[in-house]
C-alpha positions in Angstrom: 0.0 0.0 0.0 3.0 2.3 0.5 4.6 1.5 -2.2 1.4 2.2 -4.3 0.8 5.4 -2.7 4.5 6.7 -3.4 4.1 5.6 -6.9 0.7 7.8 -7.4 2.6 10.8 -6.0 5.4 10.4 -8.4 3.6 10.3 -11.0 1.2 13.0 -10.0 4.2 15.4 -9.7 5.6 14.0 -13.0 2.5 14.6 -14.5 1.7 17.7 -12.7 5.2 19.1 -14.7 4.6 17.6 -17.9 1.2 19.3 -18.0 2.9 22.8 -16.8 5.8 22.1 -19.4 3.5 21.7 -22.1 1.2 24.4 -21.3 4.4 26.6 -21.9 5.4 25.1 -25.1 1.5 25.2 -26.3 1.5 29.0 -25.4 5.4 30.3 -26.8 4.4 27.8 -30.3 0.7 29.7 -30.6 1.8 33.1 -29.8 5.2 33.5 -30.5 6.5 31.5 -32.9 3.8 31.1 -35.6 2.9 34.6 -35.7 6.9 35.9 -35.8 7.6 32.8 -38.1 10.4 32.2 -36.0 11.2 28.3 -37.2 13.5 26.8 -34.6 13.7 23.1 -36.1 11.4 21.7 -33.5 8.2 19.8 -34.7 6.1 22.5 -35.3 8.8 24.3 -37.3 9.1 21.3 -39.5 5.6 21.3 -40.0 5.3 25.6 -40.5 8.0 24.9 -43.4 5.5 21.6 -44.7 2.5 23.6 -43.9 4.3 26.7 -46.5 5.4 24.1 -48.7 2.7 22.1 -49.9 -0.2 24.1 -48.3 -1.6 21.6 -46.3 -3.1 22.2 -42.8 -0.8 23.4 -40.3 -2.6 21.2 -37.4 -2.7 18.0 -39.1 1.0 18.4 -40.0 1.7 18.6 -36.7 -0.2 16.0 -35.5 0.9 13.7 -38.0 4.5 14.2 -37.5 3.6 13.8 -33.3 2.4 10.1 -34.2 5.4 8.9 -35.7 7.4 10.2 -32.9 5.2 8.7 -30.3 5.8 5.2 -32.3 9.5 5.5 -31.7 9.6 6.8 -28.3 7.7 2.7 -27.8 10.0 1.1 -29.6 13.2 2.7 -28.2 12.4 4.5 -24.7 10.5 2.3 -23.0 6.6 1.8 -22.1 6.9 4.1 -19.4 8.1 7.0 -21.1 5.6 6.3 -24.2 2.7 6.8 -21.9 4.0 9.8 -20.0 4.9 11.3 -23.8 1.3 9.9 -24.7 0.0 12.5 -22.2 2.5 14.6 -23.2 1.8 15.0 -27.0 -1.9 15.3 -26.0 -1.5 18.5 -23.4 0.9 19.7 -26.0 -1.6 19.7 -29.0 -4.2 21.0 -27.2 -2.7 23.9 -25.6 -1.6 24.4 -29.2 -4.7 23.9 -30.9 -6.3 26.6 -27.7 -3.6 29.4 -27.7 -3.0 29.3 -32.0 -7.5 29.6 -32.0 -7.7 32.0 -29.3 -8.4 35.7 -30.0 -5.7 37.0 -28.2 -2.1 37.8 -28.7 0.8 38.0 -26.8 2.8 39.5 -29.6 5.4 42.6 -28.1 8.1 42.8 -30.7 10.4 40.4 -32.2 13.6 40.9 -29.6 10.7 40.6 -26.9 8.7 38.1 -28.6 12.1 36.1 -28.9 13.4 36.5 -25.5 10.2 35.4 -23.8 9.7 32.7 -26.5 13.1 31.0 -26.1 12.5 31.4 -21.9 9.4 29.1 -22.3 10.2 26.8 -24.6 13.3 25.8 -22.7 11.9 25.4 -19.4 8.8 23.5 -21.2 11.2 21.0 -22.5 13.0 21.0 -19.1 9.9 19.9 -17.0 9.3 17.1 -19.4 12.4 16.3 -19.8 13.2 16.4 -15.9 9.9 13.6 -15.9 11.4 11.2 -18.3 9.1 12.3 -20.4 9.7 13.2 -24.0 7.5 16.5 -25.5 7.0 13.9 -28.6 8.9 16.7 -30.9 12.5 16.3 -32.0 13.1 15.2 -28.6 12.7 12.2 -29.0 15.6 11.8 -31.2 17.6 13.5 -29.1 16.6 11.6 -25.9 17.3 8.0 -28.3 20.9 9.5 -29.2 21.6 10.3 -25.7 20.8 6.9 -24.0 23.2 5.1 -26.8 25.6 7.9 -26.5 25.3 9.2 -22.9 28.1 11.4 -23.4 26.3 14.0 -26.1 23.8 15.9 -24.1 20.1 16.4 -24.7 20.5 20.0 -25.1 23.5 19.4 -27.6 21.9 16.9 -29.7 18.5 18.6 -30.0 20.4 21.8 -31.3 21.7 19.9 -34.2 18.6 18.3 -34.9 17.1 21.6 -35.1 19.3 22.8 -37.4 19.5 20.3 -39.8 15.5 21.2 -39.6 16.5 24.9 -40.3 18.2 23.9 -43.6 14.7 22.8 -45.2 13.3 26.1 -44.0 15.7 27.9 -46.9 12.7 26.4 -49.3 9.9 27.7 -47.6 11.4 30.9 -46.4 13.8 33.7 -46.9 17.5 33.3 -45.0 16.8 36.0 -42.7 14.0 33.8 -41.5 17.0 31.1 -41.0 19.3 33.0 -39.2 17.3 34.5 -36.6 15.6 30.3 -36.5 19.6 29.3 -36.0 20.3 32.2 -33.3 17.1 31.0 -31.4 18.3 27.7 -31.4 21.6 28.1 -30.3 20.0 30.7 -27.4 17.3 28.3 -26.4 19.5 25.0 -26.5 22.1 27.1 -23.7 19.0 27.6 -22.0 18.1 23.9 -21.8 21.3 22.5 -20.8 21.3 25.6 -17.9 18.0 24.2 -16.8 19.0 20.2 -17.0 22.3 20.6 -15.9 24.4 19.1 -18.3 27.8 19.4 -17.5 29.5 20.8 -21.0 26.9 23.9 -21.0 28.6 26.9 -21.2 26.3 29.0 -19.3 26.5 26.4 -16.1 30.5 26.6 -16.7 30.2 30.8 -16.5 27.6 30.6 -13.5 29.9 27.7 -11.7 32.7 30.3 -12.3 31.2 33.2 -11.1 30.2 31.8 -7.8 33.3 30.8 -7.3 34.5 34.5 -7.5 31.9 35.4 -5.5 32.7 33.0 -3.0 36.3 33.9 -3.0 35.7 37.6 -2.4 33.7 37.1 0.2 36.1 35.5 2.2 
């Protein structure tokens, strides 16, 4: 009975974090990203370019592209983690489907809009993460590549997957488009491995640094 009870509240925290983490992701996608046309590599930047290229419906793209994901994150990350990603993908699309129909906007400016953008997406994908759970986007991949190569990072791995996305987007939209997709990228991937802790992040090397000065002076 213990056992059982400690299970239900792990998971109920674990879900509690995937549902908060995919709220924000729902919400930066919907009213940042789409509007801006900011295309990071992620799943819903890969279906933005689809969606531009062959002019079918932005939704289905990305729900189509969610269900093949959720079919490898079975096959190679365990029953667990599909059915936390299960939940997962469907928080995700609806908070998607809610903010990108909504009549509201949350659009500031582009600096603005990609500042507070990159802030959600990255801690999004850090509560999820954080719950063995996958967002079902290019995460997946990432997460695969990492437990057969524990020593390339999430955060790492994920970058390169979104810019080998970013490539396809030079033939749905112009290079500016691209580079300000790479730059958010590289900006949210730091932000990521800040959040998860990954050893080889650079900002986690600067802050470990700087509190050592701190500490240092203070004495």
């Amino acid at each position: 009975m213990e056992k059982m009870k400690q299970l239900i509240e792990t998971e109920g925290r674990a879900l509690a974090k995937v549902t908060l983490g995919t709220a924000l992701l729902g919400f930066a996608y919907a009213q940042w990203m789409k509007p801006n046309a900011i295309i990071n590599g992620g799943v819903t930047s890969l279906s933005m370019i689809a969606n531009e290229l062959t002019g079918l419906p932005l939704l289905l793209m990305t729900n189509g592209i969610t269900l093949v994901l959720l079919i490898l994150s079975g096959i190679f990350l365990g029953r667990g983690n599909l059915l936390r990603s299960v939940y997962s993908s469907i928080c995700y699309n609806l908070f998607f489907s809610l903010f990108y129909l909504a009549p509201i906007s949350a659009q500031i400016n582009l600096p603005v809009d990609f500042l507070f953008a990159s802030l959600f997406i990255a801690a999004g994908y850090a509560l999820c993460l954080s719950s063995d759970t996958s967002t079902v986007g290019l995460d997946v991949v990432a997460l695969i590549v990492h437990r057969y190569r524990p020593k390339l990072g999430v955060a790492k791995v994920l970058r390169w997957l979104n810019w080998s996305v970013l490539v396809l987007g030079l033939f749905a939209y112009n290079w500016q488009a691209v580079v300000i997709g790479i730059a958010f990228s590289y900006f949210n991937s730091l932000l990521l491995g800040l959040f998860l802790q990954e050893a080889d992040n650079p900002l986690l090397r600067w802050w470990g640094r700087f509190q050592s000065r701190v500490y240092h002076t203070s004495k």
